[in-house]
N, CA and C of each residue as an Amber inpcrd file, in Angstrom:
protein
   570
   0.8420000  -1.1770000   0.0000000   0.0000000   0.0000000   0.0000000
   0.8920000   1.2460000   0.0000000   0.6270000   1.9950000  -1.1650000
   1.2140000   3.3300000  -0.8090000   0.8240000   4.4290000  -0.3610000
   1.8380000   5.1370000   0.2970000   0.8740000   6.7420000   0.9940000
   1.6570000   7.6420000   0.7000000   1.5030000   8.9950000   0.7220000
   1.8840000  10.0840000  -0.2680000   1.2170000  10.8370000   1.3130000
   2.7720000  11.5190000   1.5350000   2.6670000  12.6960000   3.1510000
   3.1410000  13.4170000   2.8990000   2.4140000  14.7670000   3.1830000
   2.3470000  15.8590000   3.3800000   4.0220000  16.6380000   4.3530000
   5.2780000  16.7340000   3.4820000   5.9730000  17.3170000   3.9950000
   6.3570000  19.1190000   3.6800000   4.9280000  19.8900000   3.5960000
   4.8730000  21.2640000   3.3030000   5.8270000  21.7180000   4.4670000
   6.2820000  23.1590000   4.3140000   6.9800000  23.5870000   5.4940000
   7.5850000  22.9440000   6.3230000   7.2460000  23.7300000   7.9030000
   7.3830000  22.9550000   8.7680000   7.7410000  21.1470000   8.9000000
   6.4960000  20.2410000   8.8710000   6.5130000  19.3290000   8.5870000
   8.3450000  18.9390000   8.1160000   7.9770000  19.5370000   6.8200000
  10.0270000  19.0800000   6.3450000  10.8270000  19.4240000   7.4160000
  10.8210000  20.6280000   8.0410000  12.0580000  21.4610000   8.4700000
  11.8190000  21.5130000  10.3460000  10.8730000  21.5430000  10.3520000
  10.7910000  21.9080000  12.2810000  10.0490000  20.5760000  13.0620000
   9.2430000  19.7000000  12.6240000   9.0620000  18.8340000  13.0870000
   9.8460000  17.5240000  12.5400000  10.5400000  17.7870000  11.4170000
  10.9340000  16.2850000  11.1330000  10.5930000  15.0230000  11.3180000
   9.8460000  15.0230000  10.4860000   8.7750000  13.9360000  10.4880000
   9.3180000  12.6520000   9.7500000  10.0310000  12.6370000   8.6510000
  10.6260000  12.1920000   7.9350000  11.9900000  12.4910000   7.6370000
  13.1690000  11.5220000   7.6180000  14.6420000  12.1810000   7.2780000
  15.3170000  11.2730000   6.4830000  16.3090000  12.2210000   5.6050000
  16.8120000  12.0570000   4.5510000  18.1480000  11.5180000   4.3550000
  18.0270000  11.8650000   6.0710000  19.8680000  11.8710000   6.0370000
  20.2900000  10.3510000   6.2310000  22.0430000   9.7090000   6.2920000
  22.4300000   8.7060000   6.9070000  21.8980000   7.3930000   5.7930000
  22.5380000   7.8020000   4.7420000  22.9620000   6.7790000   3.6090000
  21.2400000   6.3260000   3.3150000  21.1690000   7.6080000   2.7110000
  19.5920000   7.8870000   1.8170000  20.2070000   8.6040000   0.6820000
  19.7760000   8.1410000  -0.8760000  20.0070000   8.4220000  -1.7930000
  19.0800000   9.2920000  -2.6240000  19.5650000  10.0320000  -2.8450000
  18.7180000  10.9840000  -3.7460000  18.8770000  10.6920000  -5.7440000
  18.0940000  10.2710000  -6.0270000  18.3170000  10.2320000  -7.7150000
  17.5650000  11.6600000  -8.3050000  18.9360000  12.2000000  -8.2420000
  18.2680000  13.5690000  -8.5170000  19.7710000  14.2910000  -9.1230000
  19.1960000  15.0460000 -10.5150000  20.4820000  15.3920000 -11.8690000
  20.1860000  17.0640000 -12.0140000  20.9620000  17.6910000 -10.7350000
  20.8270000  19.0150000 -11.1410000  20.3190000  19.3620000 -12.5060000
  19.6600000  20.2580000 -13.0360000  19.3140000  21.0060000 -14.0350000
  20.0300000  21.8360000 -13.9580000  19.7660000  22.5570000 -15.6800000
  20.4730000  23.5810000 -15.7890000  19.8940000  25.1710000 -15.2900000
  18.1920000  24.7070000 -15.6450000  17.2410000  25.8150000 -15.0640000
  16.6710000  24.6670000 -14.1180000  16.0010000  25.3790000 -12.8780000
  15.0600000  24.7750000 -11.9890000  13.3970000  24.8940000 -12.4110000
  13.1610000  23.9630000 -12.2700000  11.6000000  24.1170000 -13.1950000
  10.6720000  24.4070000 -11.6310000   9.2640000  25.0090000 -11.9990000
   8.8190000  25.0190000 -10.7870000   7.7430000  23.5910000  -9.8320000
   8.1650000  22.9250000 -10.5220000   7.6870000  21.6190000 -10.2380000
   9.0350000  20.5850000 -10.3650000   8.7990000  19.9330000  -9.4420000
   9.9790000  18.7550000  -9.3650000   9.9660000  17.4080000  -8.8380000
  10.1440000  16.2750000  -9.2370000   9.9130000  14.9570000  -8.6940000
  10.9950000  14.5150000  -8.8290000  11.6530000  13.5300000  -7.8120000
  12.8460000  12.6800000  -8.1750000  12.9010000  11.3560000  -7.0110000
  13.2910000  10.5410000  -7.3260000  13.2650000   9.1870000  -6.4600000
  14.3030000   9.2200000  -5.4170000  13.8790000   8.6810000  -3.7030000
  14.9660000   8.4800000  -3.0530000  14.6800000   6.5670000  -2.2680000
  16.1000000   6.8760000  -2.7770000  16.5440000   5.4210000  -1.7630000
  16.9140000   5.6280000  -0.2690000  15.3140000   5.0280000   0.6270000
  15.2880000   5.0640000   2.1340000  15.3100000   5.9370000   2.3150000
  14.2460000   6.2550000   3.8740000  13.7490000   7.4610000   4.1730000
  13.5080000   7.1880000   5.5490000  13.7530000   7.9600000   6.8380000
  13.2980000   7.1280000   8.2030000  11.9330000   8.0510000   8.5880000
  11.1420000   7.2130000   8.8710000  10.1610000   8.0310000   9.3970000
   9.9750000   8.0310000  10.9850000  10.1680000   9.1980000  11.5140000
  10.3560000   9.4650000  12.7570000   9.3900000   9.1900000  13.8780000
   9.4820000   8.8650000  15.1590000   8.7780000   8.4600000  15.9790000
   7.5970000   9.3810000  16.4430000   7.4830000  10.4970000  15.6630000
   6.6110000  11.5680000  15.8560000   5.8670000  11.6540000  14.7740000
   5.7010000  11.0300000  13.5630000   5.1670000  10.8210000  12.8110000
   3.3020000  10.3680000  12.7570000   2.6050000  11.3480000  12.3710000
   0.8700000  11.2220000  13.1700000   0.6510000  10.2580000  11.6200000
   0.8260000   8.8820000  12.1240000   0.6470000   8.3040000  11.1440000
  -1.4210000   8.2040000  11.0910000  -1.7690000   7.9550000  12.1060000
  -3.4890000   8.0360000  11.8170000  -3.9110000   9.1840000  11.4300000
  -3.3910000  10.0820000  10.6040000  -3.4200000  10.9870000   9.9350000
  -3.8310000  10.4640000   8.1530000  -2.7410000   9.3940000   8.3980000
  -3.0290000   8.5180000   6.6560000  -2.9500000   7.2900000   6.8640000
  -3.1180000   6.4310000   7.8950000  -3.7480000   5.0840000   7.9470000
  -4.8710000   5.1960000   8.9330000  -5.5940000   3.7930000   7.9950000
  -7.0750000   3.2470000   9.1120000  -6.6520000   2.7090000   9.9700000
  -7.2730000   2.5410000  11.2760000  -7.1530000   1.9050000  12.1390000
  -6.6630000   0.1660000  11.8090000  -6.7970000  -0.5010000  10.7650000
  -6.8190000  -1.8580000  10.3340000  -4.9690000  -1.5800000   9.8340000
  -4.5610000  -0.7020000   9.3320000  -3.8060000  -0.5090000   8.8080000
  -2.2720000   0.0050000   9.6430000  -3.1570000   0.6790000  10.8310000
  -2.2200000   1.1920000  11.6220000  -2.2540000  -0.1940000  12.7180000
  -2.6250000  -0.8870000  13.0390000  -2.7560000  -2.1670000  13.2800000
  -1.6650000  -2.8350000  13.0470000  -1.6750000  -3.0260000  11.6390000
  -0.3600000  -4.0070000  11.0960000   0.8680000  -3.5580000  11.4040000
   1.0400000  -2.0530000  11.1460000   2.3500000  -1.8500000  11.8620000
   2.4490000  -1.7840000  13.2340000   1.5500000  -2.2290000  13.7470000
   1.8420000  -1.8120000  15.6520000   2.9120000  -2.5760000  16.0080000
   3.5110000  -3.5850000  15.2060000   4.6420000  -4.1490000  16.4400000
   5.8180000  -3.7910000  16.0620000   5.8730000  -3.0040000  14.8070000
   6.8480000  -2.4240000  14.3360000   7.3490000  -1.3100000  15.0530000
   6.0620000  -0.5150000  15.2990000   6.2240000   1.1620000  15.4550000
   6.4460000   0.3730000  17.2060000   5.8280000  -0.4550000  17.8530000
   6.3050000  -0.1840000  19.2240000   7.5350000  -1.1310000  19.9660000
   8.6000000  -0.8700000  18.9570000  10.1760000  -0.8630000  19.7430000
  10.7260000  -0.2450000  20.0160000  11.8350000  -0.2710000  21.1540000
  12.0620000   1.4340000  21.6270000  12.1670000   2.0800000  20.8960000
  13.0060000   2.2860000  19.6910000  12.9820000   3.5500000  18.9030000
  11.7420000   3.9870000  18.4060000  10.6250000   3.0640000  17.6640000
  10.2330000   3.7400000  17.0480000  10.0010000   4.6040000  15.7910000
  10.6970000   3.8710000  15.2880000  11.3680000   4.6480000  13.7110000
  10.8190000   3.5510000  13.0840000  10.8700000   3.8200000  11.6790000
  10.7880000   3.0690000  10.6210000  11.4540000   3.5790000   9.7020000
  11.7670000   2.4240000   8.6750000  12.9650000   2.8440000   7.5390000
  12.4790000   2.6350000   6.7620000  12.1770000   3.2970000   5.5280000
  11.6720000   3.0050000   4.2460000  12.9660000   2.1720000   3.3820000
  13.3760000   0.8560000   3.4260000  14.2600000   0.3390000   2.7590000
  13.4840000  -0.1930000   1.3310000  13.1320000   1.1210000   0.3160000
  13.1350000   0.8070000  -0.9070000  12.6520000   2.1280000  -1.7850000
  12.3890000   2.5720000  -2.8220000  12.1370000   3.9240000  -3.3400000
  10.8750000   4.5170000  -2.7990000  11.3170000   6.0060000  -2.9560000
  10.1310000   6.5480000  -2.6970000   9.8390000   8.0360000  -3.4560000
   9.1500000   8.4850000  -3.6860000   8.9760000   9.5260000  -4.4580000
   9.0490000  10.7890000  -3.7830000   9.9960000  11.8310000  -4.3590000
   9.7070000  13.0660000  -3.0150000   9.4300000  14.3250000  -4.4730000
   8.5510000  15.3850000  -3.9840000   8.2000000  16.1980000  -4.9040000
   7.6880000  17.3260000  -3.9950000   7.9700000  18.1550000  -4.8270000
   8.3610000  19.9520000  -4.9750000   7.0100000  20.9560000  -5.6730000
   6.3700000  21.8070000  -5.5270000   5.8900000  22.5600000  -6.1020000
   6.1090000  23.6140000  -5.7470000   6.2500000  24.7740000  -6.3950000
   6.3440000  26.2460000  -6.6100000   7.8080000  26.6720000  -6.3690000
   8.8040000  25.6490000  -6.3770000   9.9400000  25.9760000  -7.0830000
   9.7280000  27.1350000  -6.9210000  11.1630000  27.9110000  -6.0420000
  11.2100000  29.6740000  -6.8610000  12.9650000  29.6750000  -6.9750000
  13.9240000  28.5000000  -6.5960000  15.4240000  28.6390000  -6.4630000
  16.2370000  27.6920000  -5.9030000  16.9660000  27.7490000  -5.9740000
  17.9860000  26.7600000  -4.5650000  19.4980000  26.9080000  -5.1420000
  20.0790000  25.9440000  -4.4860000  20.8810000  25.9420000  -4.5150000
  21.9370000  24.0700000  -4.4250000  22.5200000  23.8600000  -5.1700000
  23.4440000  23.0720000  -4.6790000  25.0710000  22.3930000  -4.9720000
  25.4310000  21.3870000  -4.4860000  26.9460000  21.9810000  -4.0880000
  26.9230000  19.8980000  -3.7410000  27.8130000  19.4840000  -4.8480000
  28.2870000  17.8810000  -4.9780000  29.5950000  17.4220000  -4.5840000
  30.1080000  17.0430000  -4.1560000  31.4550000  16.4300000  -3.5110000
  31.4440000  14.7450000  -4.1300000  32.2400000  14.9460000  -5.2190000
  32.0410000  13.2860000  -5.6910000  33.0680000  12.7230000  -4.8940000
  32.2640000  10.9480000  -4.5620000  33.0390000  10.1670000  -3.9710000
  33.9370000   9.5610000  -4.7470000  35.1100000   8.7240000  -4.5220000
  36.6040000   8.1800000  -4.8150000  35.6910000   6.9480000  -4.8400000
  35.6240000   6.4390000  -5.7170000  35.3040000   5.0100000  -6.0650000
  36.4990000   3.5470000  -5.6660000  37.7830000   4.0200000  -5.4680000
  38.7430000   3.2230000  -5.4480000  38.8510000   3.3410000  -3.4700000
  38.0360000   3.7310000  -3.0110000  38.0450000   4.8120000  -1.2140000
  36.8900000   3.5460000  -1.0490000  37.4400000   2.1730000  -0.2890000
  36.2010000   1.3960000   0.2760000  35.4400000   2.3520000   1.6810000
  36.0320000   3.1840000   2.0320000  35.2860000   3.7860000   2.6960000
  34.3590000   4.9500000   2.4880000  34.7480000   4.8590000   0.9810000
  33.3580000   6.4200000   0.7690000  33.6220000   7.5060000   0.9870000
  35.1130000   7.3950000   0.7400000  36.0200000   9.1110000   0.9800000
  35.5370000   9.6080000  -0.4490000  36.2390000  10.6250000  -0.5500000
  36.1400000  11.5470000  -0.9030000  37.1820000  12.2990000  -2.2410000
  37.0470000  12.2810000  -3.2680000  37.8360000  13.1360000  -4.4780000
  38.6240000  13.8810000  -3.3610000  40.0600000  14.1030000  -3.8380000
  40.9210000  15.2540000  -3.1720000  41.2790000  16.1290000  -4.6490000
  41.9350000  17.2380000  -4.7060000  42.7020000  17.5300000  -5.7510000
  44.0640000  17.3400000  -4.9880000  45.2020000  17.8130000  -5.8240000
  46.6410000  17.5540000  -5.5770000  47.0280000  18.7950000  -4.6170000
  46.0390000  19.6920000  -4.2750000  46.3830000  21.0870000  -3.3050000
  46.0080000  19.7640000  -1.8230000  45.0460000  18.7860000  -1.8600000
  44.4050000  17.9700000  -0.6210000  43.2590000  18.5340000  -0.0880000
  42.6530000  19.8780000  -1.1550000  41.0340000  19.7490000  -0.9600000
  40.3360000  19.6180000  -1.7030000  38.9820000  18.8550000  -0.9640000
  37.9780000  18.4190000  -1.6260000  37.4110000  18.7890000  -2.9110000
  37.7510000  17.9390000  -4.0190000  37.2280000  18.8420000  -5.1590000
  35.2940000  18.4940000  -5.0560000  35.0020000  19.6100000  -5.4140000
  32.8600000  20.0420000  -5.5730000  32.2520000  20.7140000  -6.4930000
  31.4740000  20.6680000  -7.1120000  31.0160000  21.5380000  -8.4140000
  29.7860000  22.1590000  -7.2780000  29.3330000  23.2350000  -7.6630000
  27.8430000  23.8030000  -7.3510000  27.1190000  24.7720000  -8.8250000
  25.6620000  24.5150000  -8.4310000  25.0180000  25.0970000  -9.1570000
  24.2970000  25.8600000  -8.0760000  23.4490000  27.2930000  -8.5210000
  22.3630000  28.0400000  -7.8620000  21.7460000  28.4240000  -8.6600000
  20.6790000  28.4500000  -8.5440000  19.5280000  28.8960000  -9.2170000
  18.5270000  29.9510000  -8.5760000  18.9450000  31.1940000  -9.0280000
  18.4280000  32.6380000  -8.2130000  17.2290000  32.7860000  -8.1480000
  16.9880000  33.7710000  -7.1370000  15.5390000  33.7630000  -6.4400000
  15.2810000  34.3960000  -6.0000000  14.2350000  35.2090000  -5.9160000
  13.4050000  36.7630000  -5.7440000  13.4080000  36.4800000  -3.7740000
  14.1300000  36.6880000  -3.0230000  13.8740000  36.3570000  -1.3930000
  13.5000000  36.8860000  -0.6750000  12.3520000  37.5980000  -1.3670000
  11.3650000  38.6380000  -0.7330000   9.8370000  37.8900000  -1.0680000
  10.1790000  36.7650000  -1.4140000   8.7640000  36.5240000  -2.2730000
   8.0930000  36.0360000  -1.0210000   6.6690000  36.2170000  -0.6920000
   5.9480000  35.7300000   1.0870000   5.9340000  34.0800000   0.4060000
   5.8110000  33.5780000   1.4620000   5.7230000  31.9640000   1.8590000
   6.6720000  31.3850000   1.2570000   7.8580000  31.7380000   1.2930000
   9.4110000  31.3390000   0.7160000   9.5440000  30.5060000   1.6720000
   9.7710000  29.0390000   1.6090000  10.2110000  28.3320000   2.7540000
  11.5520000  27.4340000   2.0620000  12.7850000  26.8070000   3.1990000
  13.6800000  26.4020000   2.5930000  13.9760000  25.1550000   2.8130000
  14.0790000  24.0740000   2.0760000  14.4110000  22.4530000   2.0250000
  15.6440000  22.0030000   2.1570000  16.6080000  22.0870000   3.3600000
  17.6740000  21.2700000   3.0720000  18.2180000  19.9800000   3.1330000
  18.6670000  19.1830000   2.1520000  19.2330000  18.2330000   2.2580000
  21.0050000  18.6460000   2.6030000  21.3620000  18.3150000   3.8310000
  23.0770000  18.4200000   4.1050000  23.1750000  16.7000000   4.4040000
  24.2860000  16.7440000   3.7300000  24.5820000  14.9300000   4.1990000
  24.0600000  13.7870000   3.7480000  23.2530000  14.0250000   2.3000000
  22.5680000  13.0230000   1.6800000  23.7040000  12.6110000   0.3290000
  23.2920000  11.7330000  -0.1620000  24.0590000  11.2620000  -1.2900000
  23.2770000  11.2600000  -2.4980000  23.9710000  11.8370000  -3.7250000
  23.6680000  12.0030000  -5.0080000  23.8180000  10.5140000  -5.5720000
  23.0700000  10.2260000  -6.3900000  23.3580000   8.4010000  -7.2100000
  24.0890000   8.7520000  -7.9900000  24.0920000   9.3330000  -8.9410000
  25.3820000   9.6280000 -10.0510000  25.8210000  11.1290000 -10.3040000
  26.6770000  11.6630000 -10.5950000  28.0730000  10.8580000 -10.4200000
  27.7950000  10.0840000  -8.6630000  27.6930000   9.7090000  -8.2050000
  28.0010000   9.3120000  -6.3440000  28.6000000  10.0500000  -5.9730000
  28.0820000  11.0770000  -4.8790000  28.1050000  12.1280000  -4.4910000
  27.5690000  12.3980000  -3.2010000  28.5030000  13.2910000  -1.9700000
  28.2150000  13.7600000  -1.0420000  27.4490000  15.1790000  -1.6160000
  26.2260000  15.3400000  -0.9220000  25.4780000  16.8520000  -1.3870000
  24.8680000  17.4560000  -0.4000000  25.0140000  18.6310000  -0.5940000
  23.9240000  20.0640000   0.6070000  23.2560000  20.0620000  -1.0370000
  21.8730000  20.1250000  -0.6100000  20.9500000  21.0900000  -1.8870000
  20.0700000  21.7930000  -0.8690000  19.4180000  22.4190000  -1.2170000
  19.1950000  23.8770000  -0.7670000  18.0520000  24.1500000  -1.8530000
  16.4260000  23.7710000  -1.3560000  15.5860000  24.1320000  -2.5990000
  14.4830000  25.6630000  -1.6930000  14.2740000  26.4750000  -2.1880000
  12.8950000  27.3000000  -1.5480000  11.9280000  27.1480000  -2.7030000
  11.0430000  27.1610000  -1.3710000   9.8430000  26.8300000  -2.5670000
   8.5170000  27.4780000  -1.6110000   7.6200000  27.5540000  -2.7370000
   6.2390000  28.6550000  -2.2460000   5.1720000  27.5490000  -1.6110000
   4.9370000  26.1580000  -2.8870000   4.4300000  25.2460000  -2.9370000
   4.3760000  23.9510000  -1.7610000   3.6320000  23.3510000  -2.0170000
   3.2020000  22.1680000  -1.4040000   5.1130000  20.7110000  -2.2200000
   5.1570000  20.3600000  -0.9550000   6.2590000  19.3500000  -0.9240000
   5.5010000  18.0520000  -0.2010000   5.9550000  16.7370000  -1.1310000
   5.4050000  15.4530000  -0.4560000   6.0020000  14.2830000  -0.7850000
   5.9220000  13.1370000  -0.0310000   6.8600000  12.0270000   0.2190000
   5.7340000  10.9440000  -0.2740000   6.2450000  10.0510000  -1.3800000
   5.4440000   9.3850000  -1.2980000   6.2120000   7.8630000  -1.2100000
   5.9130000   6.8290000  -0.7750000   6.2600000   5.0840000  -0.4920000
   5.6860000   4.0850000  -0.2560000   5.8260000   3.0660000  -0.3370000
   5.5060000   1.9310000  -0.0410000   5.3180000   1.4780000   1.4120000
   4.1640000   1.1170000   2.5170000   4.4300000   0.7790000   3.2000000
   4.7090000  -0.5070000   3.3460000   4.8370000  -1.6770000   2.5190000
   5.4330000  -2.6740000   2.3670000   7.2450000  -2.6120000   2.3350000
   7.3810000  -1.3720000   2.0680000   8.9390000  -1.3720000   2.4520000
   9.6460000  -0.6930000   3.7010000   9.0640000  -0.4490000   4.4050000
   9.0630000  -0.2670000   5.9660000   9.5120000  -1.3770000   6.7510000
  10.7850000  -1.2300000   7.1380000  11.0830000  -1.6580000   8.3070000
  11.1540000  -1.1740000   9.7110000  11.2990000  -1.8740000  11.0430000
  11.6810000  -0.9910000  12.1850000  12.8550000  -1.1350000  12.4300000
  13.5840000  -0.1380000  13.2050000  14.5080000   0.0510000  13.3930000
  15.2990000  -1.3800000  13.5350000  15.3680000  -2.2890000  14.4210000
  16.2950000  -3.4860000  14.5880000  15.9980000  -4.3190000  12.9900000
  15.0460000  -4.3650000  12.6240000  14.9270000  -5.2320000  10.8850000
  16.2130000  -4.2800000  10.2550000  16.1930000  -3.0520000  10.1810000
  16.6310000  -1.8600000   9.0900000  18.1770000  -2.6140000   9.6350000
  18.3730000  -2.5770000  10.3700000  20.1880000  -2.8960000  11.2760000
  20.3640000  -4.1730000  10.6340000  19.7000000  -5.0140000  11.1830000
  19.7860000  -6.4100000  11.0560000  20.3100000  -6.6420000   9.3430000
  19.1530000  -6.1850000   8.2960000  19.4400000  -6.1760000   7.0510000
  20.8510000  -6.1090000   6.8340000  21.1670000  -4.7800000   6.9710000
  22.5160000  -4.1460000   6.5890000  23.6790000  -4.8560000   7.1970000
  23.1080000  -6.0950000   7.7660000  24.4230000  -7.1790000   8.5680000
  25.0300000  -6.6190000   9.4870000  24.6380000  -5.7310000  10.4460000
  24.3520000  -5.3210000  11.5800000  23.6340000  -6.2750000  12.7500000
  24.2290000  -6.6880000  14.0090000  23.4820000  -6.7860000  14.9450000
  22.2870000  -5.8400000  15.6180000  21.7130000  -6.1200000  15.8650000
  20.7860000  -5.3140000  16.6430000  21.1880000  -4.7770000  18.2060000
  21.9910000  -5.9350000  18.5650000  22.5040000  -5.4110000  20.0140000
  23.7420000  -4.6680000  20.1300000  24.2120000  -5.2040000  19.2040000
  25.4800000  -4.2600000  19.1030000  25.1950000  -2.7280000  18.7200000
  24.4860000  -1.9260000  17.6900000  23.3160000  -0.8800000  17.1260000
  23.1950000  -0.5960000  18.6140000  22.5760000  -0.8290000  19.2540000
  21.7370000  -0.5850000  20.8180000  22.9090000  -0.1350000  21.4720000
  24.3640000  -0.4930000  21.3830000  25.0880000  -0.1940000  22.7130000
  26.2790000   0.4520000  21.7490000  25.9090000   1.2200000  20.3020000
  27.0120000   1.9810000  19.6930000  28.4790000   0.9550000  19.8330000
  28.4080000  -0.1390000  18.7920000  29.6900000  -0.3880000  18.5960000
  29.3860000  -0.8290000  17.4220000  30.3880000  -0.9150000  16.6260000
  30.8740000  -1.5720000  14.9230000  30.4560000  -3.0910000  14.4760000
């Protein structure tokens, strides 16, 4: 079953309801202009323990996840795509740090000075315009080139998440997957 949530304003930015960060992929190919509408796919999404999910499930529905949602954390991981989209576009900004493919750890391009080489694009914007609100992704990853990214979108419009709740895990499944213990996760070690 899929559901499509409401991350306008706030929602995105002050309640965090949903997050992007912590090896969530964004399939998303800067433009050259920013259009004022925008859709692009992300890989995994956590939805936060504050999340008013009987907001968009029935009671039958919010049911099925009850033994999910009640482990201590509380989280759920969207481990599979999900759709995130933009309306009223008025600008942004962003700024790519490609990763070293030959770096099993996911470092980082150097140049021969030993800093980080990054391309950025911005896309200008009237910042007087009323109901300007701002979207940041810091710390998410670009799919191609593979990329560390800040993007930086304002927008006038309605923003929303949409996924699968068949690809929801809870927190100890999401660990476990990734060949992670669960107890080890619980007491911060490797």
């Amino acid at each position: 079953m899929r559901i499509k949530v409401d991350l306008t304003r706030e929602r995105f930015s002050e309640l965090r309801l949903v997050s992007f960060y912590d090896s969530k992929t964004l399939f998303f190919q800067p433009p050259r202009e920013l259009p004022s509408s925008l859709s692009f796919e992300v890989w995994g999404a956590d939805i936060l323990p504050e999340f008013p999910w009987s907001e968009y499930l029935s009671q039958e529905d919010l049911a099925k996840l009850g033994t999910k949602l009640s482990e201590p954390r509380g989280m759920l991981t969207v481990k599979g795509l999900g759709i995130l989209s933009f309306e009223g576009l008025q600008g942004g900004y962003c700024s790519l740090t490609p990763r070293d493919p030959s770096d099993i750890r996911g470092g980082f391009f150097t140049m021969a000075n030993g800093k980080q080489y990054s391309v950025k694009r911005e896309w200008p914007y009237d910042k007087d315009i009323d109901g300007l609100h701002c979207y940041a992704f810091e710390g998410a990853d670009i799919d191609f080139p593979r990329s560390g990214a800040m993007l930086y979108f304002y927008a006038t419009g309605s923003v929303s998440f949409e996924f699968d709740l068949e690809d929801c895990l809870s927190f100890s499944e999401y660990w476990c997957s990734r060949g992670y213990m669960y107890e080890s996760a619980k007491q911060n070690k490797p």
